[in-house]
N, C-alpha and C positions, 0 to 999 in steps of 0.2 A: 504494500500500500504506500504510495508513494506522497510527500508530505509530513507522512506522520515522524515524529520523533522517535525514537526507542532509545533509552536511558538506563541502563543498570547499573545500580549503585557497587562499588567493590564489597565482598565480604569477606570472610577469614577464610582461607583456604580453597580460594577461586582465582585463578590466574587470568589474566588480561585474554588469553584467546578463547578461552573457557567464556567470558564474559562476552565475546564479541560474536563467539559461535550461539549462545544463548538471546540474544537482540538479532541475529540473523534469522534463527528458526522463529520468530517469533513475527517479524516481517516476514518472511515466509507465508506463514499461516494465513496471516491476515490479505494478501494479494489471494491467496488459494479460495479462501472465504471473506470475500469482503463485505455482508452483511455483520461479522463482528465489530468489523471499524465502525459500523455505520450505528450500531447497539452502542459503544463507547461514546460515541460522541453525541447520541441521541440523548444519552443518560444524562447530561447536563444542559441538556436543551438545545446542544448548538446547531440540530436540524430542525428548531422549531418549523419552517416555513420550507421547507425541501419537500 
């Protein structure tokens, strides 16, 4: 889904590609299924009028 952000914070015992491989399948997903994107952003209203 293109646009969106994806952010993962560091934690203990997660290496930087670990974390980039994780924000990748996660994009992923959402291009695969993108009524998710569209349930996230609804959830705050910001398709009020879509």
């Amino acid at each position: 889904m293109r646009g969106i952000s994806i952010v993962v914070e560091k934690k203990t015992g997660l290496c930087r590609k670990t974390l980039k491989l994780v924000a990748s399948a996660i994009r992923s997903a959402l291009e695969a299924r993108p009524q998710i994107a569209y349930q996230l952003l609804n959830a705050n209203d910001l398709l009020r009028d879509a």
